[in-house]
N, CA, C and O atoms as CSV, one atom per row, in Angstrom:
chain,resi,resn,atom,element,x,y,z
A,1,UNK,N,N,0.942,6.762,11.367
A,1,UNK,CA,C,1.352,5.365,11.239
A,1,UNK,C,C,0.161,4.421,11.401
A,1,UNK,O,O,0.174,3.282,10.935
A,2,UNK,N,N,-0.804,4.901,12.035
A,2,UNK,CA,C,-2.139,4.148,12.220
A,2,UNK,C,C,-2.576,3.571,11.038
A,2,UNK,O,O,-2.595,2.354,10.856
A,3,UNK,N,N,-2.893,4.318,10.310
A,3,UNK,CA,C,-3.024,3.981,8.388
A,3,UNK,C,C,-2.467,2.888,7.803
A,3,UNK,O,O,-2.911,2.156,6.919
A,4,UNK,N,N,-1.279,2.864,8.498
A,4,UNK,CA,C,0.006,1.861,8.164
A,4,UNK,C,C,-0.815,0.649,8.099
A,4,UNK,O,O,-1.288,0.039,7.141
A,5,UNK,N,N,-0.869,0.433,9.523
A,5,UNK,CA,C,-1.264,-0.751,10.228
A,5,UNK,C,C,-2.987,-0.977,9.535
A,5,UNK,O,O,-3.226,-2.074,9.030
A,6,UNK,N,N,-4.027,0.022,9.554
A,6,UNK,CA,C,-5.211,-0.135,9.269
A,6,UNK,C,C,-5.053,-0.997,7.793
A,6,UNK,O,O,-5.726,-2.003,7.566
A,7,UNK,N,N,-4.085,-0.456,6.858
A,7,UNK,CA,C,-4.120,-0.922,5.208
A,7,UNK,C,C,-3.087,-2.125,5.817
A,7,UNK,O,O,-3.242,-3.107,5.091
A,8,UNK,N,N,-2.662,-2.248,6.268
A,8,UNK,CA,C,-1.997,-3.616,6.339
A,8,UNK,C,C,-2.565,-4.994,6.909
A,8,UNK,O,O,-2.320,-6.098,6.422
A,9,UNK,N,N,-3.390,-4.735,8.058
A,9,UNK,CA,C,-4.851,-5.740,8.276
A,9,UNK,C,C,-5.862,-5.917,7.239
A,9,UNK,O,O,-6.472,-6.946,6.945
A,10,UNK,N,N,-5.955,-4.558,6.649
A,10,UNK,CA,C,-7.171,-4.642,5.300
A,10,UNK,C,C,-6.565,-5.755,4.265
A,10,UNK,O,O,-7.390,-6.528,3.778
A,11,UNK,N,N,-5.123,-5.911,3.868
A,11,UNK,CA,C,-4.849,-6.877,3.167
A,11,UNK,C,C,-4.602,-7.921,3.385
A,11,UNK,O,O,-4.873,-8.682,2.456
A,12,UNK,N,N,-3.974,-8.584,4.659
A,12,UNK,CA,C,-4.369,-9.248,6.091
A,12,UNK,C,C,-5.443,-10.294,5.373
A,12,UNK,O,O,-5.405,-11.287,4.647
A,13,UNK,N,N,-6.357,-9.506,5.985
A,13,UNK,CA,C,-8.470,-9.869,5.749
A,13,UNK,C,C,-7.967,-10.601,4.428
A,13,UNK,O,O,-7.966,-11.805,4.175
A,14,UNK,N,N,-7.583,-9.628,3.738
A,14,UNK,CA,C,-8.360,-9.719,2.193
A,14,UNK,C,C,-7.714,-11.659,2.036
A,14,UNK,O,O,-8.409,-12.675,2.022
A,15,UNK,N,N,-5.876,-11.506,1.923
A,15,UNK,CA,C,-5.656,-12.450,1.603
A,15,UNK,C,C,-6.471,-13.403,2.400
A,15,UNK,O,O,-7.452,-13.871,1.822
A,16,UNK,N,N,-6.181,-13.872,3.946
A,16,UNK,CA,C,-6.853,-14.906,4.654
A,16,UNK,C,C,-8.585,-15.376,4.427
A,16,UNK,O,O,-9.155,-16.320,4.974
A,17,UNK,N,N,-9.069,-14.551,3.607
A,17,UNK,CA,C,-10.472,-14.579,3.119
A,17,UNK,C,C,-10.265,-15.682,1.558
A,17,UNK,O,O,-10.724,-16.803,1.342
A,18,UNK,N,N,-9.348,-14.744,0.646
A,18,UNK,CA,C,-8.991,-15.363,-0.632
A,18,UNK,C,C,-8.641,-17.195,-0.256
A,18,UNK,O,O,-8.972,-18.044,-1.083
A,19,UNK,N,N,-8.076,-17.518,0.834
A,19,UNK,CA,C,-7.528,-18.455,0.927
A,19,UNK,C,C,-8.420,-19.162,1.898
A,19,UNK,O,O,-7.932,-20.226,2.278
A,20,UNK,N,N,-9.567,-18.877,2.397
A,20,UNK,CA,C,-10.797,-19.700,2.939
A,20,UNK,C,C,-10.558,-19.762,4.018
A,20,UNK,O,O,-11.468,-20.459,4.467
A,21,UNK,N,N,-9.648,-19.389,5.152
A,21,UNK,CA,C,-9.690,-19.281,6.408
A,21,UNK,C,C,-9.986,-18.217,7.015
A,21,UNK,O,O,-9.769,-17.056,6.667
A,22,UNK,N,N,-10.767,-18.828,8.441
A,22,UNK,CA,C,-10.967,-18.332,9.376
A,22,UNK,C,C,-10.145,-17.471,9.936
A,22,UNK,O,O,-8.968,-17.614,9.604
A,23,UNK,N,N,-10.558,-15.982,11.237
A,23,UNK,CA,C,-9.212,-15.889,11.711
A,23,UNK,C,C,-8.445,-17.055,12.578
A,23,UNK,O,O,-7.233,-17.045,12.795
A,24,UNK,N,N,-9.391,-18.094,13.051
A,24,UNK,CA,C,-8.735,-18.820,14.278
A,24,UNK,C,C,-8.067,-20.018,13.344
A,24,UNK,O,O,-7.338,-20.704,14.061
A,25,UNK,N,N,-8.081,-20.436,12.122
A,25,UNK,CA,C,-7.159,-20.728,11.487
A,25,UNK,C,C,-6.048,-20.286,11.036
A,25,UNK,O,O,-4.966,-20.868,11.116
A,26,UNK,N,N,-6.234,-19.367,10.603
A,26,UNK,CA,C,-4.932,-18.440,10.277
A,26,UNK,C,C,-4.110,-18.239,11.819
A,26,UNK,O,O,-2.901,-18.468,11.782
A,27,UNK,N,N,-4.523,-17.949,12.755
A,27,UNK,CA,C,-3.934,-17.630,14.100
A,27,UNK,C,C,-3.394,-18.946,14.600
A,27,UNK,O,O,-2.313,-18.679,15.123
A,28,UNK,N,N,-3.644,-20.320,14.696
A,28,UNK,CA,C,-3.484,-21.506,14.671
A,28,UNK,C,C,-2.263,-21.239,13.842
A,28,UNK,O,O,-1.372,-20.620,14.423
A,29,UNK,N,N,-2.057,-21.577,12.631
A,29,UNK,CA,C,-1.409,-21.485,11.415
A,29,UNK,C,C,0.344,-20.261,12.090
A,29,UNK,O,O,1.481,-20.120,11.642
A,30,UNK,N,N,-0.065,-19.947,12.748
A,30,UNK,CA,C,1.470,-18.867,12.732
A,30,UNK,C,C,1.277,-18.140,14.163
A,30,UNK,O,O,1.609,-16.985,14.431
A,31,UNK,N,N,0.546,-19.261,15.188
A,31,UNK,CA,C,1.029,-19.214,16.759
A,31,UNK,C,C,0.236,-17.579,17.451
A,31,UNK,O,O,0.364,-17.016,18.538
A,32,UNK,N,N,-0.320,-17.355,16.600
A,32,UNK,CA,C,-1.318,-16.151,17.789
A,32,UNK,C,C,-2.764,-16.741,17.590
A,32,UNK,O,O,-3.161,-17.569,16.770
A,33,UNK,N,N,-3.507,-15.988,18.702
A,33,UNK,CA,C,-5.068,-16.575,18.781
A,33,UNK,C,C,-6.044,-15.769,18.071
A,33,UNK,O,O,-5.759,-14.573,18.024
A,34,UNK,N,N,-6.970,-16.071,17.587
A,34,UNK,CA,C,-8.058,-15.165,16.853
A,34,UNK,C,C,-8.469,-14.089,17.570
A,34,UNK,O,O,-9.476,-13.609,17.049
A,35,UNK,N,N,-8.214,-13.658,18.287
A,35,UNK,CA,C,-8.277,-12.174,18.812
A,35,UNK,C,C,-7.166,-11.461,18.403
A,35,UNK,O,O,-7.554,-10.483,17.764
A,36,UNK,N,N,-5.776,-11.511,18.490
A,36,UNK,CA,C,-5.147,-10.836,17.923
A,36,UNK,C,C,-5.061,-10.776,16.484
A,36,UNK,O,O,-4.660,-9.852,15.776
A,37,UNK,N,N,-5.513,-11.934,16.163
A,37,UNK,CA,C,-5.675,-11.504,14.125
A,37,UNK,C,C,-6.640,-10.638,14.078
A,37,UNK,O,O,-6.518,-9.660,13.342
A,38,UNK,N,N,-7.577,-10.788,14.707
A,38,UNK,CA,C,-8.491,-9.402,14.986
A,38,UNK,C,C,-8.520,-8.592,15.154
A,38,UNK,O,O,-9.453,-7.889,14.767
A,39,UNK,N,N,-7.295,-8.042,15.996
A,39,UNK,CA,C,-7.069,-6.653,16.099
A,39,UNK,C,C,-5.724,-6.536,15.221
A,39,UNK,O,O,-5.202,-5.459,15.510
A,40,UNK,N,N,-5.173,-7.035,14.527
A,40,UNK,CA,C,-4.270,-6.950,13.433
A,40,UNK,C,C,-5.362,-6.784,12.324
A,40,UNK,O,O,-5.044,-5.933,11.493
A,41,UNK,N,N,-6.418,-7.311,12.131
A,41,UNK,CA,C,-7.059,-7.184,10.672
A,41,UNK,C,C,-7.451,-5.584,10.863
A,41,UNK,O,O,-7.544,-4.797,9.920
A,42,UNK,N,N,-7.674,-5.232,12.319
A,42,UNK,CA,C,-8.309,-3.565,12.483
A,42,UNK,C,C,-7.623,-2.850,12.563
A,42,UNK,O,O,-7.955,-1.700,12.852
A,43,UNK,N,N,-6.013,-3.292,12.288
A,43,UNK,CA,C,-5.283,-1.966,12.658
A,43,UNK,C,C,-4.937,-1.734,13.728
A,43,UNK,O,O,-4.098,-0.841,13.849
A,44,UNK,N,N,-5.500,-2.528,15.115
A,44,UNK,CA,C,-5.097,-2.052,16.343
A,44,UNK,C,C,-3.348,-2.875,17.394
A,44,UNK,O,O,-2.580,-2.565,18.305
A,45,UNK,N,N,-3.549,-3.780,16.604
A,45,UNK,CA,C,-1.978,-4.120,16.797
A,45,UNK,C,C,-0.868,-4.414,15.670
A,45,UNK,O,O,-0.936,-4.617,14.457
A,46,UNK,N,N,0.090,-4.354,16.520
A,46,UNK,CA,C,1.273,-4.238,15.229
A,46,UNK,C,C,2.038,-5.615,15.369
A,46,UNK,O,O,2.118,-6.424,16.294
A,47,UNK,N,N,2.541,-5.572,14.165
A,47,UNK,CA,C,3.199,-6.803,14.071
A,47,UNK,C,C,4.493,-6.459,14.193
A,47,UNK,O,O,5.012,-5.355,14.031
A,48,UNK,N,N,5.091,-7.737,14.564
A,48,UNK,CA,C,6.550,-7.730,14.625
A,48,UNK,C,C,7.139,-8.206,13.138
A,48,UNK,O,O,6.540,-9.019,12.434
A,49,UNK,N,N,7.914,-7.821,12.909
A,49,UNK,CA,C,8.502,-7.966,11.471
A,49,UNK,C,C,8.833,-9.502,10.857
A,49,UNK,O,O,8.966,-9.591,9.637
A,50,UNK,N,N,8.957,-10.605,11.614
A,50,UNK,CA,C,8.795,-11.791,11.132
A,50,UNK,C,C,7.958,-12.489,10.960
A,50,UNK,O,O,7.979,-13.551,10.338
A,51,UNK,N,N,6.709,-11.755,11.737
A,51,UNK,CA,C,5.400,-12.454,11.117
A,51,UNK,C,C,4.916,-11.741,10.016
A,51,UNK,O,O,3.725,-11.843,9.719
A,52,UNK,N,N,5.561,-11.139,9.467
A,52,UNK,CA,C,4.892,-10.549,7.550
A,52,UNK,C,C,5.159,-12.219,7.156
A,52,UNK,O,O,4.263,-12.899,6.656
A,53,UNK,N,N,6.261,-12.656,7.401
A,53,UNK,CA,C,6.751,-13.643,6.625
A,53,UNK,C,C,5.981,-15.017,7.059
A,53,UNK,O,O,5.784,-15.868,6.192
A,54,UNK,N,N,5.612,-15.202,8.193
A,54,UNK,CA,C,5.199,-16.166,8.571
A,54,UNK,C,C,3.702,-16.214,8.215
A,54,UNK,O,O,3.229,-17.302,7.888
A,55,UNK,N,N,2.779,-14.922,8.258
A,55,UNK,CA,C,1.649,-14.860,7.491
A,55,UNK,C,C,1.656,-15.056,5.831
A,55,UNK,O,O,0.740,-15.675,5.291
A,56,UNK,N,N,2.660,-14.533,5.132
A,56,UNK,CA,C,2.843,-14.968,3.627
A,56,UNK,C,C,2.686,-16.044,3.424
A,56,UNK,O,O,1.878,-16.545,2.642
A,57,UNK,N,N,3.826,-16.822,4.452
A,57,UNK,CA,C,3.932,-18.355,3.834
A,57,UNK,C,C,2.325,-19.039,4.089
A,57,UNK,O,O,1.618,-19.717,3.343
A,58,UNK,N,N,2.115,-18.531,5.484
A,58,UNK,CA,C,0.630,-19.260,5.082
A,58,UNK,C,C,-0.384,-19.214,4.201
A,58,UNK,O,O,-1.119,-20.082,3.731
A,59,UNK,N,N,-0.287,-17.914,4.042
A,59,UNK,CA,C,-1.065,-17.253,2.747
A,59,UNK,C,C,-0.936,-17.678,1.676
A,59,UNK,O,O,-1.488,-17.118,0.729
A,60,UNK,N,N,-0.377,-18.491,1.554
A,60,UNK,CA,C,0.874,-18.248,-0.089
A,60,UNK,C,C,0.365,-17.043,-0.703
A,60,UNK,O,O,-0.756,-16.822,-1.160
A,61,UNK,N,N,1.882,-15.945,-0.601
A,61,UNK,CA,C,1.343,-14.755,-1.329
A,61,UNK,C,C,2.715,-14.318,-0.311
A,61,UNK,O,O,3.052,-14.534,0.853
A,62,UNK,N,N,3.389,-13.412,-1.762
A,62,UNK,CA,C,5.032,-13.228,-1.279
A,62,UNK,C,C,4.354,-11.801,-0.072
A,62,UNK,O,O,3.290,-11.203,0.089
A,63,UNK,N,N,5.608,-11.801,0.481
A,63,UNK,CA,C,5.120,-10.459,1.850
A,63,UNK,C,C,4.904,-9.087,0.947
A,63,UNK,O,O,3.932,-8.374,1.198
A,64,UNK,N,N,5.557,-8.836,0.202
A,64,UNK,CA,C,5.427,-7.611,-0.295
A,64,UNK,C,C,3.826,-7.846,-0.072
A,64,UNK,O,O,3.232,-7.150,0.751
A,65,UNK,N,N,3.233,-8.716,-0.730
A,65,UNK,CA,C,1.397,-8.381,-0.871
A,65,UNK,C,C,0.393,-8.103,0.229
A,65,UNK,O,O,-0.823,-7.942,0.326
A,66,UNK,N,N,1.430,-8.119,0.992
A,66,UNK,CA,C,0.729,-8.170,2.510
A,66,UNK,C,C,0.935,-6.890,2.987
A,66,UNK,O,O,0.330,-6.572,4.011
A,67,UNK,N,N,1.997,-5.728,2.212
A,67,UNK,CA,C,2.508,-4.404,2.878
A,67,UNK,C,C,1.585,-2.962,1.756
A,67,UNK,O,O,1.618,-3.000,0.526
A,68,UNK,N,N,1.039,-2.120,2.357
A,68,UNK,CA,C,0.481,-1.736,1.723
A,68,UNK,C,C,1.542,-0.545,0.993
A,68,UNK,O,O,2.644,-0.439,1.531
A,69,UNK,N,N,1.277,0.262,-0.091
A,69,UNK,CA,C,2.006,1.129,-1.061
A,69,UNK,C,C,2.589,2.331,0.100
A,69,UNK,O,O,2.014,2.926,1.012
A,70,UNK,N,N,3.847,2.362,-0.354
A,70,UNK,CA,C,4.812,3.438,1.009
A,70,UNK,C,C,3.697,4.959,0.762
A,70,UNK,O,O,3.261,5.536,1.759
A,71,UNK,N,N,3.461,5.294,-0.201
A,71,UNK,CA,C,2.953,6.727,-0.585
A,71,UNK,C,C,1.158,6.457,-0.344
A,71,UNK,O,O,0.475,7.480,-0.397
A,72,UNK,N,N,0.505,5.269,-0.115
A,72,UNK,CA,C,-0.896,5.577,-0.074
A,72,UNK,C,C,-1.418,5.346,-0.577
A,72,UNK,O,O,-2.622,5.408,-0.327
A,73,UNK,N,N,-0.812,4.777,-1.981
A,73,UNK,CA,C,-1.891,4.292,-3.509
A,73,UNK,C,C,-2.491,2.711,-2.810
A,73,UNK,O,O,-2.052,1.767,-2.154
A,74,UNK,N,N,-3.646,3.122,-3.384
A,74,UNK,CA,C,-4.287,1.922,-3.360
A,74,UNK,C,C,-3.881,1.224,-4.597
A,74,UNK,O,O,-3.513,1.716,-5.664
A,75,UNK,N,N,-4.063,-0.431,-4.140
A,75,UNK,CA,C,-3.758,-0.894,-5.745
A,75,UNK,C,C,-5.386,-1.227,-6.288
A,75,UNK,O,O,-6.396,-0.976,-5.630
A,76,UNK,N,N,-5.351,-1.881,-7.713
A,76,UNK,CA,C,-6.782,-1.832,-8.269
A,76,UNK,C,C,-7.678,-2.418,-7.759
A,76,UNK,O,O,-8.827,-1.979,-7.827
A,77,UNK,N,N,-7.340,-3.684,-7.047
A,77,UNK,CA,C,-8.485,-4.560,-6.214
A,77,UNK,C,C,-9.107,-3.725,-4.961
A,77,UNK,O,O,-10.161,-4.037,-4.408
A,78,UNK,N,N,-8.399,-2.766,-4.648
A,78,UNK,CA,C,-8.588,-2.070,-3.518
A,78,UNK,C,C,-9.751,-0.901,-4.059
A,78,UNK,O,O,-10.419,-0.173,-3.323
A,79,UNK,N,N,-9.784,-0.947,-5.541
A,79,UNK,CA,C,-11.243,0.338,-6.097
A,79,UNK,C,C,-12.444,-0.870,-6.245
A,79,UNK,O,O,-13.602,-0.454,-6.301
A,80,UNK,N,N,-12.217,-2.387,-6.313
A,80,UNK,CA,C,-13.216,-2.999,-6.286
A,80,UNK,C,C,-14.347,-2.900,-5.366
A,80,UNK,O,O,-14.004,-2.277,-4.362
A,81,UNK,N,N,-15.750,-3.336,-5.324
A,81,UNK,CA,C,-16.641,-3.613,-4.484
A,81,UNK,C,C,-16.163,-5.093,-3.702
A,81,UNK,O,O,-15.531,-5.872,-4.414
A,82,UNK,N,N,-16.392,-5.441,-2.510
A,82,UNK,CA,C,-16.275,-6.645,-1.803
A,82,UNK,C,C,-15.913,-8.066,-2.053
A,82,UNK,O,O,-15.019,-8.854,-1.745
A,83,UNK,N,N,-17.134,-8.036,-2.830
A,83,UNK,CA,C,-17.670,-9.227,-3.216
A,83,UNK,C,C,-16.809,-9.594,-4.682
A,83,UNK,O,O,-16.795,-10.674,-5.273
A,84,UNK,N,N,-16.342,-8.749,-4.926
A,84,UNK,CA,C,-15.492,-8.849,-6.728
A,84,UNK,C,C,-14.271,-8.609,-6.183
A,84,UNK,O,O,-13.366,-9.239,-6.730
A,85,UNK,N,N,-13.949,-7.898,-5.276
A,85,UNK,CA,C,-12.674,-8.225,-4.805
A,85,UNK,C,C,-11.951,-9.802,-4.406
A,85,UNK,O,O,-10.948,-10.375,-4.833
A,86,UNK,N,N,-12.826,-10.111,-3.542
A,86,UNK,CA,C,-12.877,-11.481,-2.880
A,86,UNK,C,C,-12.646,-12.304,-4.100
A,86,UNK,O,O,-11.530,-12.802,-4.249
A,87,UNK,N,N,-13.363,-12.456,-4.784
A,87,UNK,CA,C,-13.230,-12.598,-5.941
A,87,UNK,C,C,-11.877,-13.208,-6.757
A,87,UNK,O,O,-11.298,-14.287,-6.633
A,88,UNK,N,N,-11.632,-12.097,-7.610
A,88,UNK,CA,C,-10.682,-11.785,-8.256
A,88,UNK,C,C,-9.238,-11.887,-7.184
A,88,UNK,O,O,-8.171,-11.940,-7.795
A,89,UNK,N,N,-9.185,-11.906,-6.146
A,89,UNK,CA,C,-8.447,-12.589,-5.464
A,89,UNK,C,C,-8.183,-13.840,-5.348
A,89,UNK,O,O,-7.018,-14.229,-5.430
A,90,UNK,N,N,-9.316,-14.774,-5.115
A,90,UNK,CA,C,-9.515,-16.371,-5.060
A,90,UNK,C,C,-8.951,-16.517,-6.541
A,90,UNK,O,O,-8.019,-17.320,-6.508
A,91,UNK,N,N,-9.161,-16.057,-7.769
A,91,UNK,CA,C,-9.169,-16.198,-9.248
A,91,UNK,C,C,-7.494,-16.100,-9.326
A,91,UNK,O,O,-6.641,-16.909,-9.690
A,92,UNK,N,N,-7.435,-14.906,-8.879
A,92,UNK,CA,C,-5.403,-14.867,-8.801
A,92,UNK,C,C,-4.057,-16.013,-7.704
A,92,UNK,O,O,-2.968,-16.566,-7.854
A,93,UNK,N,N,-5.042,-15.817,-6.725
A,93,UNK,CA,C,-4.927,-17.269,-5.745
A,93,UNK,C,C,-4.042,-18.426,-6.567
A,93,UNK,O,O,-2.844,-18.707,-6.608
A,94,UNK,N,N,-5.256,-18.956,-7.206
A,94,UNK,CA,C,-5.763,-20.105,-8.012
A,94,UNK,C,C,-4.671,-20.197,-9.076
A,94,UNK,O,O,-3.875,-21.107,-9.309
A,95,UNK,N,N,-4.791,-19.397,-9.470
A,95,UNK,CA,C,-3.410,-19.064,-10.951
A,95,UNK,C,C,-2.030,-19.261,-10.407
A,95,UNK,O,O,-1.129,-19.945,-10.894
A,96,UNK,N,N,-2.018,-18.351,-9.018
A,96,UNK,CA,C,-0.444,-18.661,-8.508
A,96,UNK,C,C,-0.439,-20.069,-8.593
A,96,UNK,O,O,0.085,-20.683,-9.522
A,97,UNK,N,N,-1.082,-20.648,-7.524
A,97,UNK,CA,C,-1.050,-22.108,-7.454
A,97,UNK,C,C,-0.924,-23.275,-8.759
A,97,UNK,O,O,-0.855,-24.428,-8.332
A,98,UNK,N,N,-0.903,-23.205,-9.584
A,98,UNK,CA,C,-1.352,-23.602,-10.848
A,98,UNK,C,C,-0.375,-23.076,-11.316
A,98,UNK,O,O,-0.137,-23.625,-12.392
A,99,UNK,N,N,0.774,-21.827,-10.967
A,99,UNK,CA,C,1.927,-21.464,-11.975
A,99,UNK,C,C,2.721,-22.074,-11.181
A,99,UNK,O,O,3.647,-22.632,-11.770
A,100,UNK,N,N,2.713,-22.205,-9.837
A,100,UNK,CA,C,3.452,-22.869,-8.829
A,100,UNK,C,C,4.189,-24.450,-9.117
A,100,UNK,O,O,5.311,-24.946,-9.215
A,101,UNK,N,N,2.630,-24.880,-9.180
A,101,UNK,CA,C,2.604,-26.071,-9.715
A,101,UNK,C,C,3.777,-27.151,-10.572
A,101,UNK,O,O,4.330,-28.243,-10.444
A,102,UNK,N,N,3.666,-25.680,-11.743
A,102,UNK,CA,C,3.798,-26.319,-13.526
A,102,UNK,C,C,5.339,-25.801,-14.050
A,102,UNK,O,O,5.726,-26.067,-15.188
């Protein structure tokens, strides 16, 4: 179950990066302190099941995107390098917002 939690902070990171915050913004943002987004981005604590939702909304980015694949698959951003991940995240971001929008 460790895995669970490790790929579920990894997307955690990823979104709260895509969306330009800090952890102590994001932790601000949905009532825990930047240490525990910290050990949520590492895998070392678990969340309680209503903050998927309360991190989404901040995120904008429905919860499913926040839960990683039941069987293990990575999805494609996850074969990217870092820096093109980050990326192509901010780029998809941007589009939601903009389909949101219109």
């Amino acid at each position: 179950m460790d895995g669970f939690y490790e790929a579920f902070g990894e997307r955690l990171r990823r979104a709260r990066t895509a969306q330009g915050l800090n952890q102590q913004e994001l932790g601000s943002a949905v009532g825990l302190n930047r240490t525990s987004i910290s050990n949520i981005e590492k895998g070392r604590q678990r969340v309680a099941l209503h903050m998927l939702f309360e991190f989404a909304a901040v995120l904008r980015v429905e919860p499913e995107a926040l839960l990683p694949a039941p069987d293990g698959r990575s999805d494609v951003l996850d074969e990217l390098p870092e820096d093109a991940r980050g990326w192509a995240q901010s780029v998809l971001a941007n589009a939601k917002r903009e389909t949101d929008r219109g």
